[in-house]
C-alpha positions in Angstrom: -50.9 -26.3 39.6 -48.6 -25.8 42.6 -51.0 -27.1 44.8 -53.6 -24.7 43.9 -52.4 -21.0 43.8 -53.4 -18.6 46.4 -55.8 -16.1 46.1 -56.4 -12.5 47.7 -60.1 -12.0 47.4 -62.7 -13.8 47.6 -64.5 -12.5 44.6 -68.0 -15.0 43.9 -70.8 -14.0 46.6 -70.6 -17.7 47.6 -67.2 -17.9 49.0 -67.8 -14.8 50.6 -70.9 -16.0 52.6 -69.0 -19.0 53.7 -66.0 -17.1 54.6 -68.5 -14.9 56.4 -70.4 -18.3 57.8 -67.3 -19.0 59.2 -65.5 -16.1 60.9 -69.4 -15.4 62.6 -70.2 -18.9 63.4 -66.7 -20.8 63.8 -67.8 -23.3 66.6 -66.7 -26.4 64.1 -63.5 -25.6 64.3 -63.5 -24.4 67.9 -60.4 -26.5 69.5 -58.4 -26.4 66.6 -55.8 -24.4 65.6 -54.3 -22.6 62.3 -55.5 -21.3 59.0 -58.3 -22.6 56.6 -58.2 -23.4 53.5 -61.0 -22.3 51.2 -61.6 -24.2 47.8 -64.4 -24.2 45.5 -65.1 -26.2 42.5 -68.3 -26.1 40.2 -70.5 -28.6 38.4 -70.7 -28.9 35.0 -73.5 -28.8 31.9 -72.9 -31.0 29.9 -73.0 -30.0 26.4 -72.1 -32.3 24.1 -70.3 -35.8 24.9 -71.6 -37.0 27.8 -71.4 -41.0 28.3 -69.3 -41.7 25.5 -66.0 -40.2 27.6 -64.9 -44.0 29.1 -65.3 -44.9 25.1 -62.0 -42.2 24.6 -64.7 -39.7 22.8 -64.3 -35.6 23.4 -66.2 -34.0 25.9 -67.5 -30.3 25.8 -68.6 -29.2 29.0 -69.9 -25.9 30.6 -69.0 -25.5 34.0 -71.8 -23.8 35.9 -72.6 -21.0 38.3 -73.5 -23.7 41.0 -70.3 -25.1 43.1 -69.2 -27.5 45.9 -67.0 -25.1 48.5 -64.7 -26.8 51.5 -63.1 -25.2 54.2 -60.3 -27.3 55.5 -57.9 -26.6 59.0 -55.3 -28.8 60.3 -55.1 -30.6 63.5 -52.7 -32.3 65.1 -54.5 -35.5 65.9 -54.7 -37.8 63.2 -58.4 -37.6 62.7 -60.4 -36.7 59.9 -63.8 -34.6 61.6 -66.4 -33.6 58.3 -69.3 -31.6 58.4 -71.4 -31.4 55.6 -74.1 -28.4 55.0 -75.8 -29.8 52.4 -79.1 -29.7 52.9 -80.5 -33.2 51.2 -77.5 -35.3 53.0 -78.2 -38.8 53.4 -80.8 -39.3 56.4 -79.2 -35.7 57.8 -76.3 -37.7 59.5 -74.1 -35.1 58.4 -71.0 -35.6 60.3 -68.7 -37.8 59.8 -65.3 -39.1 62.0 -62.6 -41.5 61.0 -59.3 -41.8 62.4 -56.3 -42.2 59.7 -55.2 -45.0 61.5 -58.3 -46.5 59.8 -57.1 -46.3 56.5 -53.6 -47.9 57.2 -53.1 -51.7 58.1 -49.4 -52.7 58.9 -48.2 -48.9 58.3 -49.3 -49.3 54.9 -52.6 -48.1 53.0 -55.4 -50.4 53.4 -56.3 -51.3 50.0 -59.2 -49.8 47.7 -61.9 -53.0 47.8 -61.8 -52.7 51.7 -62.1 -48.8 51.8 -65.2 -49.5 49.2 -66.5 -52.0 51.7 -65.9 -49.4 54.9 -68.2 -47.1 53.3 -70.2 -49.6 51.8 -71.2 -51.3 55.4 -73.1 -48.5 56.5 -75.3 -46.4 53.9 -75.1 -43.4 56.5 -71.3 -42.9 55.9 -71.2 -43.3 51.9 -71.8 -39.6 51.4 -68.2 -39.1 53.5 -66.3 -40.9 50.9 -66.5 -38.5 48.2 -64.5 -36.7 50.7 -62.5 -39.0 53.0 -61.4 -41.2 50.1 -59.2 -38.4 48.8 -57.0 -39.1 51.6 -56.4 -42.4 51.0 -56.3 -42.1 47.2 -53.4 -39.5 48.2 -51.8 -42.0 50.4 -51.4 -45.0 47.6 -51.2 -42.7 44.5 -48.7 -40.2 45.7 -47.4 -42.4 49.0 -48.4 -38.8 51.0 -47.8 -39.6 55.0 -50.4 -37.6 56.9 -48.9 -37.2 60.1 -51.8 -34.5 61.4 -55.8 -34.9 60.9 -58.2 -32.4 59.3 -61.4 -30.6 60.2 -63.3 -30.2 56.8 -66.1 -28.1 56.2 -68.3 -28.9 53.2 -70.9 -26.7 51.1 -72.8 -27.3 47.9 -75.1 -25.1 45.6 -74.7 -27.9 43.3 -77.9 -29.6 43.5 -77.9 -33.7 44.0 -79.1 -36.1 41.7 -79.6 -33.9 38.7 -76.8 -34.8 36.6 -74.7 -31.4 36.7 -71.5 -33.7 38.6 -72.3 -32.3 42.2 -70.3 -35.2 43.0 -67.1 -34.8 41.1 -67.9 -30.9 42.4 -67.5 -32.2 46.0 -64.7 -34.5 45.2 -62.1 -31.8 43.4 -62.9 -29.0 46.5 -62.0 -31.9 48.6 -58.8 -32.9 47.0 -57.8 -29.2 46.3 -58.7 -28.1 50.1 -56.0 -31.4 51.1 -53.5 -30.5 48.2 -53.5 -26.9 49.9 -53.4 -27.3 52.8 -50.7 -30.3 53.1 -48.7 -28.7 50.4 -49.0 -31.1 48.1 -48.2 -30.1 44.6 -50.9 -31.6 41.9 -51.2 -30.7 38.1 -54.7 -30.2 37.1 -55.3 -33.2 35.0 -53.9 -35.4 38.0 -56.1 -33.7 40.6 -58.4 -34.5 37.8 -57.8 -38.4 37.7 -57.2 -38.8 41.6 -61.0 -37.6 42.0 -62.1 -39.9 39.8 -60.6 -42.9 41.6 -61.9 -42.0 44.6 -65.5 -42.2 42.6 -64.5 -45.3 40.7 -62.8 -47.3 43.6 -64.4 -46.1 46.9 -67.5 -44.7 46.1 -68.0 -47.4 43.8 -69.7 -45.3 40.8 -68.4 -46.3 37.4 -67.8 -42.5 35.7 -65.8 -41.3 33.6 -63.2 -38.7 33.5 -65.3 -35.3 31.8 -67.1 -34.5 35.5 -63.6 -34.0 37.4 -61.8 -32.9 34.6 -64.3 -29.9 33.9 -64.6 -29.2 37.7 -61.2 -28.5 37.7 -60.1 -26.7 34.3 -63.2 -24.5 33.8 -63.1 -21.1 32.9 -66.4 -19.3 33.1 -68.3 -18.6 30.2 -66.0 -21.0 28.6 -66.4 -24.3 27.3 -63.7 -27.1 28.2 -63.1 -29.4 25.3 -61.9 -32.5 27.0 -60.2 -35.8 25.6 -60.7 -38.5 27.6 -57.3 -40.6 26.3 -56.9 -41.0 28.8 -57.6 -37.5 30.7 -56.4 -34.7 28.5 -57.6 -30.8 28.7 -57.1 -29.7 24.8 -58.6 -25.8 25.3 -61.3 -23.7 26.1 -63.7 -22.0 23.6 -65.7 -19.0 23.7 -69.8 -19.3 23.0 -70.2 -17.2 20.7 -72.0 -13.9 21.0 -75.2 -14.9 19.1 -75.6 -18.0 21.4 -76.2 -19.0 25.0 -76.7 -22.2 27.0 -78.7 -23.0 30.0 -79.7 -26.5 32.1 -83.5 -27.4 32.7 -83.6 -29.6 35.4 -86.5 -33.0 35.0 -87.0 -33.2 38.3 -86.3 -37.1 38.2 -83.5 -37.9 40.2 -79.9 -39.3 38.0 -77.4 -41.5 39.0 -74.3 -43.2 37.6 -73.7 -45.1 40.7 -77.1 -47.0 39.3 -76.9 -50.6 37.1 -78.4 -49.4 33.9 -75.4 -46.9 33.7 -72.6 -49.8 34.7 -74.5 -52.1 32.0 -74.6 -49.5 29.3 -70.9 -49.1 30.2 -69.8 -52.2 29.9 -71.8 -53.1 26.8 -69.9 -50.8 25.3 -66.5 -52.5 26.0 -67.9 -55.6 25.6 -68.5 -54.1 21.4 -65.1 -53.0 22.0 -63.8 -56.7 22.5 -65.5 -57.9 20.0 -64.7 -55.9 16.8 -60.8 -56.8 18.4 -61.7 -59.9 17.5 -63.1 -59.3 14.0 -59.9 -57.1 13.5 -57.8 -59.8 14.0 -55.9 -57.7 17.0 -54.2 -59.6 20.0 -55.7 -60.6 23.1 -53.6 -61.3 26.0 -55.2 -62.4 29.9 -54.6 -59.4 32.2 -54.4 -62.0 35.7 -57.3 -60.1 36.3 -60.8 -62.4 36.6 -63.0 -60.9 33.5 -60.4 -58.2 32.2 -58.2 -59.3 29.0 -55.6 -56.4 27.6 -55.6 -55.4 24.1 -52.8 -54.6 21.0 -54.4 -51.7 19.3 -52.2 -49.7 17.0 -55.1 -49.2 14.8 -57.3 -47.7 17.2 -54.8 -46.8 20.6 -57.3 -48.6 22.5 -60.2 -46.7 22.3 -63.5 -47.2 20.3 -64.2 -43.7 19.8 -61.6 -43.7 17.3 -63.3 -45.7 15.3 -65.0 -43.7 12.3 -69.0 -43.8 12.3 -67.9 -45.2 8.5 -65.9 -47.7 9.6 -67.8 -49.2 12.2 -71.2 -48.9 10.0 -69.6 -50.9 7.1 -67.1 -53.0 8.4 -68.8 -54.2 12.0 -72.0 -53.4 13.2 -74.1 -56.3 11.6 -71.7 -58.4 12.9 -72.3 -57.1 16.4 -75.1 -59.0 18.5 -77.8 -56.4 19.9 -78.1 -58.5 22.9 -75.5 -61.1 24.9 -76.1 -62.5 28.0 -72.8 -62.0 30.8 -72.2 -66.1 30.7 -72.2 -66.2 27.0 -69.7 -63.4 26.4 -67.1 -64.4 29.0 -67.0 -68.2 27.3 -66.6 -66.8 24.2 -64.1 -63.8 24.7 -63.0 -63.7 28.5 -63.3 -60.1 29.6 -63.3 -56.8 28.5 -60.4 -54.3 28.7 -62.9 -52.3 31.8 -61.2 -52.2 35.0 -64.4 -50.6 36.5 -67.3 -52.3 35.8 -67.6 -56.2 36.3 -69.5 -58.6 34.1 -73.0 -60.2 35.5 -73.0 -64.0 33.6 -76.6 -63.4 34.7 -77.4 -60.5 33.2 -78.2 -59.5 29.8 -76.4 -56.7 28.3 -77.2 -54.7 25.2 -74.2 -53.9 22.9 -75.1 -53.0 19.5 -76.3 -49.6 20.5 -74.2 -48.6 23.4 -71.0 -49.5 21.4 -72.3 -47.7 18.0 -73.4 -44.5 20.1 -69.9 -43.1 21.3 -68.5 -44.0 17.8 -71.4 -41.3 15.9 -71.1 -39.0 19.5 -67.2 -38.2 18.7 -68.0 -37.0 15.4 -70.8 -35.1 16.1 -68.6 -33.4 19.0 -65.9 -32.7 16.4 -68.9 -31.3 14.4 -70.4 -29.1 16.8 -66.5 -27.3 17.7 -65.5 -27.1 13.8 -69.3 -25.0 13.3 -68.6 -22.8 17.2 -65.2 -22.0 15.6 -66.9 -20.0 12.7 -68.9 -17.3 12.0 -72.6 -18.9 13.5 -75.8 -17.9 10.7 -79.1 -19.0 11.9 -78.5 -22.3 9.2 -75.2 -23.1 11.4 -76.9 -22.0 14.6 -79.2 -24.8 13.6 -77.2 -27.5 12.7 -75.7 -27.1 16.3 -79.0 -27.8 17.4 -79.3 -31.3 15.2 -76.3 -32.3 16.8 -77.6 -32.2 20.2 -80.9 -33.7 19.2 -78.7 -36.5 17.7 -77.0 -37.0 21.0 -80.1 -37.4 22.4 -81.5 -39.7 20.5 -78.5 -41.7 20.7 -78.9 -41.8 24.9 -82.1 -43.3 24.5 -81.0 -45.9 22.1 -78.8 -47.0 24.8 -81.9 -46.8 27.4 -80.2 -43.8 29.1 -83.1 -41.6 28.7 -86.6 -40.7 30.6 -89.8 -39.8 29.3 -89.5 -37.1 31.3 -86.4 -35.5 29.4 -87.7 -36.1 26.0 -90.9 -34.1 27.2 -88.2 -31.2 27.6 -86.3 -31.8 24.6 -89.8 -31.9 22.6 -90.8 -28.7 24.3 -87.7 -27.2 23.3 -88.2 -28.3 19.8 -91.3 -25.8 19.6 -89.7 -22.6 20.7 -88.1 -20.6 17.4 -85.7 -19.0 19.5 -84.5 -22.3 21.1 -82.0 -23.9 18.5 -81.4 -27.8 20.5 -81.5 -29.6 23.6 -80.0 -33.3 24.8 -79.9 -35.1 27.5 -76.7 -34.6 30.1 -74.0 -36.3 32.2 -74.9 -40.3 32.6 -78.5 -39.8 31.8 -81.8 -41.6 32.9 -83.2 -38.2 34.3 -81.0 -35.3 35.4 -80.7 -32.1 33.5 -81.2 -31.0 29.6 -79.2 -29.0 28.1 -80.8 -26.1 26.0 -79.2 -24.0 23.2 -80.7 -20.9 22.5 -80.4 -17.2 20.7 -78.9 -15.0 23.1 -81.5 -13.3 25.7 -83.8 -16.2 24.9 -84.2 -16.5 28.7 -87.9 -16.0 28.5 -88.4 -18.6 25.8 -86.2 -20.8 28.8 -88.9 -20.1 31.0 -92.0 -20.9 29.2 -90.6 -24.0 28.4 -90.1 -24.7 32.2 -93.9 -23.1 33.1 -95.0 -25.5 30.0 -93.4 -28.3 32.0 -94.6 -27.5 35.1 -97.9 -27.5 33.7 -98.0 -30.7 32.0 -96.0 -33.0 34.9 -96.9 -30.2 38.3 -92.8 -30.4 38.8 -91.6 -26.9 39.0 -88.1 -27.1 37.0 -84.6 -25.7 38.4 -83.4 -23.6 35.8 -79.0 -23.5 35.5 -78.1 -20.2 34.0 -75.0 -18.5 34.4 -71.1 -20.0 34.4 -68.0 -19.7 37.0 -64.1 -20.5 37.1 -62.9 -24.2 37.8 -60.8 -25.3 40.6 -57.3 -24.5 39.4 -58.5 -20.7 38.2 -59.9 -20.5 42.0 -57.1 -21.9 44.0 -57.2 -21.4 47.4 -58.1 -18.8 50.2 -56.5 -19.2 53.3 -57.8 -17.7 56.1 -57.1 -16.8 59.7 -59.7 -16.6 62.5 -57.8 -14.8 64.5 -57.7 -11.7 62.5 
């Protein structure tokens, strides 16, 4: 992706009311010169996948109608200057000012724990590091020198909190509006991983790969088939005709930046370590406090490649439901997690959240072998038991809601509605519906159902649109 390649039109009625936002009402970037850059990058449904991606499972993803534009200009002081236009920012301190100089200390890059404690320090900034961490993630990654500033404008239609990724939505039009507009040449799946350490090590959210990587390579009315060994984009598949998917929103508010997700997380690397030992692999110190490194030529390093099989036969009665933080690290020193960080106060579950990614890559297999073929009601089905599967297997792991099962059960009673799970990191957020195609209606009820039985009025996600690296970039000048 040189950069991100330039486009003519706008085309989507979202860019053009920006662009229009913009040219009619340009007083935030009145004093500066030069051309904008226009990105856009969507959110994502999760289909099938979802928190078994830092486990090296594969991910199919949706991306969604709903996306995260940025307008971006140069200026020649070296000052970042963001506003944000979405609507539910923090306290409605939506502007946000740092000078580069800040992210520099001896003419080198400050380093990621103090960026994470800059934003940390004062809750009204931490919604700016999403977007002002891509600088400095550009600055130690890819040693990039910005000798000019930046004036960037932010939108969202992807709404917070409800596990679609409006996050890693913000984060890519970020990093693609900078890679523009700099000239900075990025590949997708880079782009892809330099978003995600700007979530992982300044925003401090523990998250896999699948959000950015689907924010980037989406196609609409595609699904992305993502492996997360680390980052790879294998293809895109076509729903078939007979099918459609849609997002019913809970209404209770998700997070992956919360503890239950970190624990869940680290639970599962903590199975990880464990069946290393029962394997009889090698386990070095890393000189990193609670992280060990692992020889794996039998699994490449990954518990996802374990077979459901395998690990029901050969280690999960040997794997302790429950382990408290101080009793793992005397017995096994760390995990191979570079993210998350182990609580010797805290216990942690790690039967379930190790088995669940194991069973979720083979259901994921599953569910692409049966898209890949001619889809019968019986196979149309079966697609449906996989998603109930997956969902069942979040709230093993505690990553569900009563609220979302209500969905999922009300799903269950619709004929024309085939499954439904759970999405992104879970514990509230969106579901995921399968359906007949047309079954729109039988979408509906389900939500008026809901409405009726919790008086929460549910947002319905309907509809698909290309990722970051099919957009590229508009530039535009204000002068014409």
């Amino acid at each position: 992706m040189n950069r991100a390649s330039q486009r003519t039109e706008p085309e989507l009625p979202d860019v053009t009311a920006f662009i229009e936002m913009v040219r009619t009402a340009p007083g935030f970037f009145d004093g500066a010169s030069g051309d904008i850059f226009v990105t856009r990058a969507p959110g994502r449904l999760d289909v099938m996948g979802g928190i078994a991606d830092y486990s090296g499972a594969s991910m199919l993803e949706l991306p969604i109608a709903e996306a995260a534009i940025a307008g971006l200009q140069r200026q020649k002081e070296r000052r970042i200057k963001i506003k944000s236009l979405v609507a539910d920012a923090l306290d409605g301190n939506r502007e946000f000012e740092l000078p580069l100089d800040e992210l520099e200390t001896g003419g080198e890059p400050i380093n990621y724990e103090a960026a994470q404690a800059r934003f940390a320090h004062n809750p009204n900034d931490h919604w700016a590091a999403y977007i002002a961490g891509a600088f400095l993630v550009l600055m130690r990654e890819r040693g990039v020198r910005f000798d000019e500033g930046a004036r960037i404008l932010l939108d969202s239609r992807v709404p917070e909190g409800k596990g679609v990724s409006s996050s890693a939505a913000i984060e890519v039009a970020a990093m693609s509006a900078i890679a523009s507009a700099f000239d900075i040449e990025l590949e997708p799946d880079e782009m892809a991983r330099l978003c995600q350490m700007v979530e992982n090590l300044i925003v401090a959210a523990p998250c896999g790969i699948m959000d950015q990587m689907s924010s980037v390579h989406g196609q609409a009315n595609r699904l992305v088939l993502i492996g997360c060994q680390p980052a790879e984009m294998y293809r895109t598949l076509e729903l078939p005709d007979e099918l459609q998917l849609w997002g019913i929103d809970s209404g209770v508010r998700h997070s992956v930046g919360g503890g239950d997700y970190g624990a869940v997380r680290t639970g599962a690397f903590m199975g990880y370590r464990m069946i290393a030992d029962l394997a009889g692999l090698t386990v070095e110190p890393s000189g990193q406090a609670g992280v060990v490194r692992i020889n794996d030529p039998e699994w490449g390093g990954y518990l996802a490649n374990l077979t459901p099989a395998e690990f029901e036969s050969e280690f999960s009665q040997k794997l302790p439901k429950k382990i408290t933080g101080k009793e793992f690290l005397a017995r096994y020193q760390g995990i191979t997690d570079t993210v998350t960080r182990i609580n010797p106060e805290k216990r942690y579950a790690v039967l379930n959240p190790t088995r669940h990614p194991i069973h979720e890559n083979e259901r994921v297999t599953i569910f692409v072998a049966l898209l890949q073929k001619s889809i019968t009601e019986i196979r149309a089905r079966s697609l449906g038991e996989l998603m109930y599967a997956a969902h069942e297997g979040y709230n093993s792991c505690r990553r569900g809601s009563p609220e979302t099962d209500r969905l999922v059960q009300l799903v269950k009673r619709s004929p024309e509605l085939y499954g439904a799970k759970i999405t992104g990191g879970g514990s509230g957020g969106t579901v995921a519906v399968l359906g007949r195609k047309g079954a729109g209606e039988a979408v509906n009820q389900v939500a008026r159902e809901y409405e009726q039985q919790t008086g929460y009025q549910p947002y319905i996600f309907s509809g698909s649109s290309m990722g970051a690296a099919a957009f590229g970039h508009l530039r535009i000048d204000l002068k014409e």
